[in-house]
C-alpha positions in Angstrom: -63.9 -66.4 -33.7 -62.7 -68.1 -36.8 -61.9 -65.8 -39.6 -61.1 -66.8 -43.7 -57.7 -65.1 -44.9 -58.9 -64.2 -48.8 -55.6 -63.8 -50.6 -55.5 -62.3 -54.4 -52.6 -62.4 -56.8 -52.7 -59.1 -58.6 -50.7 -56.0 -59.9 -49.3 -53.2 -58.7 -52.1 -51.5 -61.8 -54.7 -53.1 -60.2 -54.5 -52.5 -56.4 -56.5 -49.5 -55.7 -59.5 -51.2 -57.9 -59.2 -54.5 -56.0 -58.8 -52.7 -52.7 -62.3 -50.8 -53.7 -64.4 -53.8 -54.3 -63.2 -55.7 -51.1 -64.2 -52.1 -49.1 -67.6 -52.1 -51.0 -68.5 -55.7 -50.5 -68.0 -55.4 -46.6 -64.5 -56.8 -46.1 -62.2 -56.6 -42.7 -59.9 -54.2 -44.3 -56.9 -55.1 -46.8 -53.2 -55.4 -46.4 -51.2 -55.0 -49.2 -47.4 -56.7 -49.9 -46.2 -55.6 -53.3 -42.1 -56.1 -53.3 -41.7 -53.0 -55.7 -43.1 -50.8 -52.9 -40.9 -52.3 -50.5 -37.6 -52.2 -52.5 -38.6 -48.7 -53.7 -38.6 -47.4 -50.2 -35.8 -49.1 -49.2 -33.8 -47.1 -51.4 -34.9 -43.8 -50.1 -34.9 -42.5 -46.7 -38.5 -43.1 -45.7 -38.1 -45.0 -42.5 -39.4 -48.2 -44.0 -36.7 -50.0 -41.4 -39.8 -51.1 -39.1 -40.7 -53.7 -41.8 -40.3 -57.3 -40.5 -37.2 -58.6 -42.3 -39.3 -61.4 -43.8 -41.4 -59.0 -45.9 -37.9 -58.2 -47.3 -37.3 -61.5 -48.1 -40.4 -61.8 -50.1 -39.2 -59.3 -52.5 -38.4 -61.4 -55.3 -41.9 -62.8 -55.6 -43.7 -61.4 -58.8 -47.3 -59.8 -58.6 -48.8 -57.7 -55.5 -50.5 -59.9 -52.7 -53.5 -58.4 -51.2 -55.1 -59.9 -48.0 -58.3 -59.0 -46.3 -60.1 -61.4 -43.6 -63.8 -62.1 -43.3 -65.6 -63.2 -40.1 -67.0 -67.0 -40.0 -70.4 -65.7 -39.8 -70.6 -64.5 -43.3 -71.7 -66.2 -46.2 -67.5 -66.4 -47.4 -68.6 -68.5 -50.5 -71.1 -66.4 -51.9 -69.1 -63.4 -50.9 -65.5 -64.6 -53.3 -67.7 -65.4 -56.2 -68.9 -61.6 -56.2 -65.2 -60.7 -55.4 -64.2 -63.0 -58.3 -66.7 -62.1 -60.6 -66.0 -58.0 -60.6 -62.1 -58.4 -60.6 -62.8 -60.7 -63.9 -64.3 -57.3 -65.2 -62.1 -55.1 -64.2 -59.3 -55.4 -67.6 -62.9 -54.2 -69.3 -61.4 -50.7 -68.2 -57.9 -51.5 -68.9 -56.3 -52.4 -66.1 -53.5 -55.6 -66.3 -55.0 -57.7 -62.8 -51.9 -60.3 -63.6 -52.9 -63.4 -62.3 -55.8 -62.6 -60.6 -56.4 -65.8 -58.4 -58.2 -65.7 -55.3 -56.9 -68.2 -52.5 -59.0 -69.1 -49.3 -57.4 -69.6 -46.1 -58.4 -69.9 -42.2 -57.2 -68.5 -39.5 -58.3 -67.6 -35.7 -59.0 -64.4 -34.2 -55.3 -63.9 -32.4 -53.7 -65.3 -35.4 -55.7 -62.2 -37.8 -55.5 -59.1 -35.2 -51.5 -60.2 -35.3 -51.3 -60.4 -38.9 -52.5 -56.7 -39.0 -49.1 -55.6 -35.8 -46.6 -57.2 -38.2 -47.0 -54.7 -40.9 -48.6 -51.3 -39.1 -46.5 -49.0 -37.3 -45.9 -45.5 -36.6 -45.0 -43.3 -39.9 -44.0 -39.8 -40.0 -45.6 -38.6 -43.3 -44.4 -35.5 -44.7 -43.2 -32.8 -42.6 -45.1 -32.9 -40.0 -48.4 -36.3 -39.9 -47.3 -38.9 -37.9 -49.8 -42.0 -38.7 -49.5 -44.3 -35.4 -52.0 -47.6 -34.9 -53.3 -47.5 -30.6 -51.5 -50.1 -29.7 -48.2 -48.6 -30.8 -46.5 -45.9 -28.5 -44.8 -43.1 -30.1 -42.6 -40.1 -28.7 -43.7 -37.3 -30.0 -41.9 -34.5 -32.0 -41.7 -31.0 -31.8 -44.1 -30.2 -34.7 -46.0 -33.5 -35.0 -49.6 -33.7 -35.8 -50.7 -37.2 -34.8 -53.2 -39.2 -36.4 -54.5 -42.3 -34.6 -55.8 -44.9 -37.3 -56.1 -48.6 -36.9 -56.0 -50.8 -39.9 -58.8 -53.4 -41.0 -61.6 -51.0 -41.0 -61.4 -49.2 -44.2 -59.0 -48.9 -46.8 -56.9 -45.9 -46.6 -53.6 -46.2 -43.3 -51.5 -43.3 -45.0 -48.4 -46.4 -45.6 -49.7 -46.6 -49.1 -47.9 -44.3 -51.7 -51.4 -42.3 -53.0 -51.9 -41.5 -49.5 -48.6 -40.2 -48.7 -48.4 -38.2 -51.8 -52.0 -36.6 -50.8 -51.3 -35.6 -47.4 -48.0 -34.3 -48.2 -50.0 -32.1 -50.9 -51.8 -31.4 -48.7 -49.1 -29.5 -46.3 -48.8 -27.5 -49.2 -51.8 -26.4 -49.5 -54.4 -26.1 -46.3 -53.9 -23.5 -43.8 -56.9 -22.2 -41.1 -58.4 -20.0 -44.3 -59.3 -23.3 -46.6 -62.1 -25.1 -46.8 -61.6 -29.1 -47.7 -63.7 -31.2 -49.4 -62.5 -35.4 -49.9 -63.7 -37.2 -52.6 -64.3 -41.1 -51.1 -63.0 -41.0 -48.0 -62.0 -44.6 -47.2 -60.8 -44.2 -43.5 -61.1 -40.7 -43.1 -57.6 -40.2 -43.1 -57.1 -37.3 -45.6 -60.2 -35.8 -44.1 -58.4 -35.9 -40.4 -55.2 -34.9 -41.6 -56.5 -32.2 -43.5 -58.3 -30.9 -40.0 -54.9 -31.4 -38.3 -53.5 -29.1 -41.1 -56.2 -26.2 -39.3 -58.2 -26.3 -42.3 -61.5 -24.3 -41.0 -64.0 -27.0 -42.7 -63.6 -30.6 -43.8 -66.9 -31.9 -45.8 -65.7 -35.9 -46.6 -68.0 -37.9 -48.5 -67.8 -41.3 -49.7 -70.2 -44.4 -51.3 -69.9 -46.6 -49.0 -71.8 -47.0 -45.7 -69.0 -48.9 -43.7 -66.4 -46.3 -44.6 -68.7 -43.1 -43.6 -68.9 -45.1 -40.4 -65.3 -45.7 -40.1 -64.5 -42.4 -41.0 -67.2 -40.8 -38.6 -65.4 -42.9 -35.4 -61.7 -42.0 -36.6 -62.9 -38.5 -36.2 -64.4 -39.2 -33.2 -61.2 -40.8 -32.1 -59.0 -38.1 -33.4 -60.6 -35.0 -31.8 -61.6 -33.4 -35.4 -65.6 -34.0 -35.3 -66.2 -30.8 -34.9 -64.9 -29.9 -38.6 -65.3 -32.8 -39.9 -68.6 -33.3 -41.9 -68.6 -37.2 -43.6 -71.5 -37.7 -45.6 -73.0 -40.8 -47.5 -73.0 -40.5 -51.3 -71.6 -38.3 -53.7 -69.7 -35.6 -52.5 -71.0 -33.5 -55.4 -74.6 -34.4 -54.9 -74.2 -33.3 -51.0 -72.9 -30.7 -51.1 -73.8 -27.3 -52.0 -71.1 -24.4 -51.4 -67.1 -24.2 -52.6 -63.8 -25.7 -51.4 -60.2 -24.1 -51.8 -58.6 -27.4 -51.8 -60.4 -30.6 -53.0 -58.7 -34.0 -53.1 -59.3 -37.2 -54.4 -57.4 -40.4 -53.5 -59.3 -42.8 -55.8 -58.5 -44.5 -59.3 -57.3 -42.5 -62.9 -60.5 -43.5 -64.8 -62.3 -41.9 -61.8 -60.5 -38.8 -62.2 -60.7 -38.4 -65.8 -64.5 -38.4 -65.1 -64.5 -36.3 -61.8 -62.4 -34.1 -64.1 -65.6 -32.8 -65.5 -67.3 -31.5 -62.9 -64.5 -30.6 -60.0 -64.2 -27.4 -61.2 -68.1 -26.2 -60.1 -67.1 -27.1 -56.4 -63.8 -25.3 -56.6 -63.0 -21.7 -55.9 -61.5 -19.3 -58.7 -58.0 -19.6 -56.9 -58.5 -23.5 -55.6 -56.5 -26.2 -55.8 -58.0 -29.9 -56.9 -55.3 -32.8 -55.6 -55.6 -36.1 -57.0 -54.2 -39.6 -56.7 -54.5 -43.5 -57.1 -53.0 -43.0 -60.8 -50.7 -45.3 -62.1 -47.9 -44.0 -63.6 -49.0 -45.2 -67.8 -51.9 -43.2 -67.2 -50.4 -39.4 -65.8 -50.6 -38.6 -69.3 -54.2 -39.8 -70.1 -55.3 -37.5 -66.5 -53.3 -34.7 -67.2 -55.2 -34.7 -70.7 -58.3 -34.8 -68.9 -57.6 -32.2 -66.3 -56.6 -29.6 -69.7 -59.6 -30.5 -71.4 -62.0 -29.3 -68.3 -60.3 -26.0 -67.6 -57.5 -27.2 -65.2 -53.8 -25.9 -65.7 -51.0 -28.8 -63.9 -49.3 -27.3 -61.1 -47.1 -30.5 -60.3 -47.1 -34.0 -61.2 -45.8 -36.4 -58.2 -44.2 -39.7 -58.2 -43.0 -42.2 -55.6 -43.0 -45.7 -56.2 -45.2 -47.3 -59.3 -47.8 -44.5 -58.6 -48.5 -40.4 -59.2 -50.5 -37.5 -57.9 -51.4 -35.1 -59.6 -51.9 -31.0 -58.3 -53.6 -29.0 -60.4 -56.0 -25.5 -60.4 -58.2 -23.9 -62.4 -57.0 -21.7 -65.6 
């Protein structure tokens, strides 16, 4: 099979937006190469050493490159004018896109699932989730909690820094007395993770059909489906009870809105984690968070991005 490589210039602002819309609109996954990532984690002991060398060498380049490959079978024309059409809008929310072009090019089917080897391997996140792709062996450590994840299903492999931040919060904060709830799910991967962490319930939820799906067979995969609950839609329109520790991996404008109504699915004493913010917008989330009855526990940083831990007052 034949398969059209979509390549878009961006920013390192506008990422987690761009990545969204290419999830929603039924895309073969994304891969991401932004040079300040790279030479962030370079400077820090993050075991970033399994990069090929010639991602290194594109580090000079300016802008973020985001990939993702579509299937000859679809409509690809029709399908990059959408793509086109809601990036155009997105600096009608304030985010800087940068260049914002969108490239075409083809490849075949060897060429694409090799695209995806180069840049995935395993990745011990916090203290103790290991992220590890199937086809990539991996010794395990005294300690280790593996999750098995391939890329180009859904966004959401735990290499990104709003991933690694979440699951390293959560370490912090789920034991076998919490109950989880994820706000859009993507993979499934905070959802798993959280289940590897003992939490006694995991109720995921997300908008889009493809990634409950996803999420549903990286469950299945990882041994967690039976506390595991992904649902399609809302979280807070499908479920009905509490959590002790709810996180959200998604944009800041998200947040400041989810901000308003977190707190009616969160226990007196529970914790709300939250991620995908940029770092010129911490402030404008922490602001929201204050305003809807939320004191900051911790603000985290890594790279050009932040979570953000906070609970109830």
């Amino acid at each position: 099979m034949n398969w059209t490589e979509v390549s878009i210039k961006t920013t390192t602002e506008a990422v987690e937006a761009i990545s969204n819309i290419l999830m929603e609109e039924r895309c073969g996954g994304v891969m991401i190469e932004d040079p300040k990532d790279f030479l962030f984690q370079k400077k820090n002991e993050l075991d970033w050493d399994y990069v090929e060398e010639e991602v290194f060498n594109k580090s000079g380049q300016d802008g973020v490159l985001i990939k993702t490959y579509i299937p000859e079978e679809r409509n690809v024309l029709e399908l990059i004018e959408t793509v086109k059409a809601r990036i155009a809008l997105l600096p009608s929310f304030g985010l800087d896109i940068g260049e914002g072009s969108v490239s075409l090019s083809n490849v075949n089917e060897s060429d694409w699932a090799n695209e995806w080897k180069k840049y995935y391997k395993p990745t011990k996140i916090g203290k103790k989730i290991v992220v590890k792709p199937s086809w990539e062996d991996y010794e395990k450590q005294e300690g280790d909690l593996v999750i098995e994840l391939d890329p180009g299903m859904a966004f959401g492999t735990g290499t990104h820094e709003t991933t690694s931040m979440c699951i390293r919060e959560l370490e912090n904060y789920v034991d076998e007395t919490k109950t989880v709830f994820d706000i859009g799910c993507g993979s499934g991967i905070l959802a798993i993770a959280a289940a590897q962490l003992g939490a006694k319930e995991v109720v995921a939820g997300d908008l889009d059909e493809v990634a409950v799906k996803v999420s549903k067979e990286n469950c299945e995969i990882n041994h967690v489906s039976d506390k595991v609950v992904v649902k399609h839609g809302s979280l807070f329109e499908v479920v009905d009870s509490k959590a002790d520790v709810i996180v959200a991996n998604i944009i800041a404008d998200i947040i400041k809105i989810l901000a308003k109504d977190v707190s009616k699915f969160l226990k007196d004493d529970g914790v709300f984690i939250s991620s995908g913010i940029i770092l010129a917008k911490i402030d404008e989330v922490c602001q929201a968070l204050e305003e809807n009855g939320f004191e900051i526990v911790k603000v985290e940083r890594l790279g050009e991005w932040s979570a953000i831990v906070s609970k109830l007052k």
